[in-house]
N, C-alpha and C positions, 0 to 999 in steps of 0.2 A: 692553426691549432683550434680544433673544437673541443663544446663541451661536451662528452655523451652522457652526465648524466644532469638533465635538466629539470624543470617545474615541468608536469606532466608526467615524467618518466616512472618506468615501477620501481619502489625503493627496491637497493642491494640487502641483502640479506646481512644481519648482525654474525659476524664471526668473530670473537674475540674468543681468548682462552681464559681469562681469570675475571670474574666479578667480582669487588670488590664491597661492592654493597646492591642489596637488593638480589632475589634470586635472578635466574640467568634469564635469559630472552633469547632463542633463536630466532624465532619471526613475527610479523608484525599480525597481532591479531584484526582483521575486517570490525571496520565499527570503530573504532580508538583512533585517537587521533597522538601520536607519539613524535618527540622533538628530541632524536639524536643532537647531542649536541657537543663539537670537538673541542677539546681543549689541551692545551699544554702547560705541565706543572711551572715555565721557566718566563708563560706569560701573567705580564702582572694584570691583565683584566680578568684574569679569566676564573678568578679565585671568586671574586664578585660578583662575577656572570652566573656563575653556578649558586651563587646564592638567592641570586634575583630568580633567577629560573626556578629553584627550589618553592622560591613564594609563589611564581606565576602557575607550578602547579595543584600548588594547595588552594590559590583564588580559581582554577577553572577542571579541579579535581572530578567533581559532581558531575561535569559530562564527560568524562573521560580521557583528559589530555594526561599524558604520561612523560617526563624526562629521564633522558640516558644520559649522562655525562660517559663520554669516550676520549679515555688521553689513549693515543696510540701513536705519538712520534717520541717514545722514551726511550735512551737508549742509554744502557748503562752495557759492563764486563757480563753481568750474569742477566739471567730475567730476576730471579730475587732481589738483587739489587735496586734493581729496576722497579719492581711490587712495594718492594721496601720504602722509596724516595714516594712514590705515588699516594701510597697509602698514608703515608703522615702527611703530603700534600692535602689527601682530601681530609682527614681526620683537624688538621688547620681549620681550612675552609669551609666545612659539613659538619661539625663534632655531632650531630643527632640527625646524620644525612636520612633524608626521605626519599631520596632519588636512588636509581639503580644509577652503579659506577662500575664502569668497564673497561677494562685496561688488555689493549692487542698488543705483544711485541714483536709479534707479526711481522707489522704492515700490513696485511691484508684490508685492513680498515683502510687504513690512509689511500688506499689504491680504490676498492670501491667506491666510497663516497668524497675525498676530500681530491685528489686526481681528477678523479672523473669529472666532477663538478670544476674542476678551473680552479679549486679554492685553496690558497694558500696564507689565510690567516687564524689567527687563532683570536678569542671563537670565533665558530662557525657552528650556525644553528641551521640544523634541515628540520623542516614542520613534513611529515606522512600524512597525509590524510584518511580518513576513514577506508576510503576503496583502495590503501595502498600504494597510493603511489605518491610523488615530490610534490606539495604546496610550495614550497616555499623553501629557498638556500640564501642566505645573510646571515648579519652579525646578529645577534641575541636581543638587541637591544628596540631591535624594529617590531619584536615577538609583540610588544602590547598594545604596536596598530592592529599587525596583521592577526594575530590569533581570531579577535572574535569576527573576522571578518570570513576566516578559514572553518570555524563553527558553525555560520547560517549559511554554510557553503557558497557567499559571496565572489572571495578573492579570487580564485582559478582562472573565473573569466575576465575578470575587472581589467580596465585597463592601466591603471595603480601593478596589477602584477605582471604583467605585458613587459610596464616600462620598468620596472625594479629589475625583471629577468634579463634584457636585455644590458643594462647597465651593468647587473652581475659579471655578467660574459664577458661584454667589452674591458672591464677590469681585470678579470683572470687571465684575457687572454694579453693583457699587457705585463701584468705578473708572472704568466708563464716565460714571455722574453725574457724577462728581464732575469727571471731565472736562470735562465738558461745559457746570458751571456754572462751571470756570474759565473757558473759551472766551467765556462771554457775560460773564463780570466786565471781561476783557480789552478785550472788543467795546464795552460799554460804557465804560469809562476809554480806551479811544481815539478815542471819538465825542467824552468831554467834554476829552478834551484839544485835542481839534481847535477844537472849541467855544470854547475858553479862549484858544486860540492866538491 
């Protein structure tokens, strides 16, 4: 299994249906440097992440770095339901949010960027760079080497991002296994329960 969406790559376009804060963003404006960044209301860092993220764009505002917060693996009976659990998640987390929050119930997010990329943790921060395409896919927490490195357009070539990308990969692609022989564990122990029933 590969990744097809890598560092280099041109970012996927923003498709969600509901913003939750901040007006909407279809695409990435040339010049701005923007940090989608996925989260889930059911993980406990990520409540955090988005706050530290919140401050890392108020300290690097001035040249333009911009965060998305995207919960897009929520699933409730309705989408309201769904808006509902979210919305007091971020209203917890953000009570005077400065960040745009955008909420797919979709999938279509989760397919673009968090699929494609290998990446199966929550969070999970993509840095855009100015000409639009992927700096950078990791956790949040690496944003305050890599950012000002992504600024004097250092990192792209560096060999620090070479070995970070590669590392990424080899990790997802051992997460996608391991995925995937969950799925059939599962698939299996529901056939023999059905069996048994």
């Amino acid at each position: 299994m590969t990744s097809s969406l890598n560092s280099g790559s041109p970012a996927p376009s923003i498709k969600v249906q509901h913003w939750l804060r901040g007006d909407p963003l279809s695409n990435f404006k040339l010049g701005k440097i923007y940090i989608p960044v996925f989260v889930s209301i059911t993980c406990s860092g990520c409540g955090p992440a988005l706050v530290r993220l919140a401050q890392l764009q108020e300290q690097y505002r001035y040249i333009g770095i911009e965060v998305i917060g995207i919960v897009a693996n929520k699933r409730t009976a309705t989408v309201d339901e769904a808006l509902a659990e979210v919305d007091a998640w971020v209203t917890k987390w953000l009570p005077n949010a400065n960040i745009r929050i955008a909420f797919d119930y979709s999938g279509e997010m989760d397919k673009l960027w968090m699929d494609a990329s290998l990446s199966f943790q929550h969070p999970q921060a993509f840095v855009v760079d100015r000409d639009g395409s992927i700096a950078f896919i990791g956790h949040p927490d690496s944003l305050e080497d890599v950012l000002p490195k992504v600024t004097d357009g250092s990192w792209r070539a560096s060999a620090e991002a070479k070995n970070a990308e590669k590392e990424r990969i080899a990790e997802g692609e051992i997460d996608a296994t391991e995925n995937a022989l969950r799925r059939r564990i599962r698939a299996a122990t529901d056939i023999e329960d059905w069996k048994s029933g």
